[in-house]
C-alpha positions in Angstrom: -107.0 -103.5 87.4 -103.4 -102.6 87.1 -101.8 -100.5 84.5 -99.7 -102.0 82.8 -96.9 -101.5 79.4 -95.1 -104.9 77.7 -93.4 -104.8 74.7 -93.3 -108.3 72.9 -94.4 -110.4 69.7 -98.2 -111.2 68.5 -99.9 -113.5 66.8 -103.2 -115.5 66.7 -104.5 -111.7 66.0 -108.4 -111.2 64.4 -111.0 -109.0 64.2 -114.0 -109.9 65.9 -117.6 -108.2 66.2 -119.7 -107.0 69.1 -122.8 -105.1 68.9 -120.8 -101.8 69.3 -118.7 -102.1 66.1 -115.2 -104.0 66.0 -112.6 -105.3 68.2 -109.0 -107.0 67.9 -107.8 -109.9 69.9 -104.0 -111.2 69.8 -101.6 -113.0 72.1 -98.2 -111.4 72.6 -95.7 -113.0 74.1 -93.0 -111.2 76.4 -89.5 -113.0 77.2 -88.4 -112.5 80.8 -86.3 -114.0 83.1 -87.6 -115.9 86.0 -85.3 -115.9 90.1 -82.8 -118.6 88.7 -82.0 -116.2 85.3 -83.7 -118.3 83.1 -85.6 -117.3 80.5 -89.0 -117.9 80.5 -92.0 -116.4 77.9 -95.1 -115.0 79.7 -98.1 -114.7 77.1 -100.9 -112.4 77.5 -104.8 -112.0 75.9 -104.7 -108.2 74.8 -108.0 -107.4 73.7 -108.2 -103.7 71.9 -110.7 -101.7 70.9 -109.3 -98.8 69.8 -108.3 -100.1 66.1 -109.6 -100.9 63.4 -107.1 -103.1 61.8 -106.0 -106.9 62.7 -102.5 -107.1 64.3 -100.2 -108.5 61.9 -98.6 -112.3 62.9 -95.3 -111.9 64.1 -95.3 -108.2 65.0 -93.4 -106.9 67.3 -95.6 -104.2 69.2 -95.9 -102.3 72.2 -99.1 -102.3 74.3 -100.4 -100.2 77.1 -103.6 -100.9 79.1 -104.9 -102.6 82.0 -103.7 -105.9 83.5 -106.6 -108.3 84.8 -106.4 -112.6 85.6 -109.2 -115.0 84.7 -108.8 -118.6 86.5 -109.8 -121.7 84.3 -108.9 -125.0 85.5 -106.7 -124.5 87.6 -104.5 -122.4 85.3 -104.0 -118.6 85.2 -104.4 -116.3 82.6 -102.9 -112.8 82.0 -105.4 -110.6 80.1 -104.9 -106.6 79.0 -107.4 -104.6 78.3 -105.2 -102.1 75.6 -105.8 -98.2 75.7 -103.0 -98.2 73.1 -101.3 -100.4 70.8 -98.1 -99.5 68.4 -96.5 -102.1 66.2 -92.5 -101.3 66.3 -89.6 -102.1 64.6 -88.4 -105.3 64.9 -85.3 -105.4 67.9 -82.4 -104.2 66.7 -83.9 -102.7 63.7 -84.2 -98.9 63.7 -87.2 -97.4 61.6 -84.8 -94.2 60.9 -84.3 -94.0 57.3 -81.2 -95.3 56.0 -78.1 -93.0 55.3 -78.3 -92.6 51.4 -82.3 -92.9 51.4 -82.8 -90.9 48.2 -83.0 -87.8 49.9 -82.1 -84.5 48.7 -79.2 -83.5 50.7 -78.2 -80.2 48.1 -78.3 -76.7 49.0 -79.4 -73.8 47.1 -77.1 -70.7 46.9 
């Protein structure tokens, strides 16, 4: 297996049980561009075991882990085993607060 890091969107996330405890399954989906420029959307299976929690829909999140394929009729499938998972800031969104947040910017003398 290859190691492997892709930043993109998930959804069709759930909590599933195995005899060991918990795991979460999702599809992300990565934009990239294919040799003529175009874009095209590669999706992967991440399966992750490390969380407790259900990836939200619509998430954007960054995933590291392992890379593996899986054949099935003819078609195949990308699959990532996750070591870590982190559900960012949407693009172009910082998660830096805000100037003005409310914070107390005084000094005492």
């Amino acid at each position: 297996m290859a190691k492997i890091e892709v930043r993109g969107y998930a959804n069709k996330g759930m909590t599933k049980e195995f005899s060991k405890g918990q795991f979460n399954v999702f599809t992300l989906s990565e934009a990239q561009k294919d040799r003529q420029g175009n874009k095209v959307k590669v999706y992967y299976d991440v399966t992750d075991f490390n969380t407790g929690d259900a990836v939200p829909d619509g998430s954007y999140v960054s995933v590291e882990g392992y890379l593996s394929t899986r054949q099935h009729n003819g078609k195949t499938y990308l699959n990532i085993k996750a070591t870590k998972v982190d559900i960012m800031p949407p693009k172009g969104q910082s998660d830096a607060a805000p100037p003005g947040d409310g914070g107390d910017d005084s000094f005492a003398f």
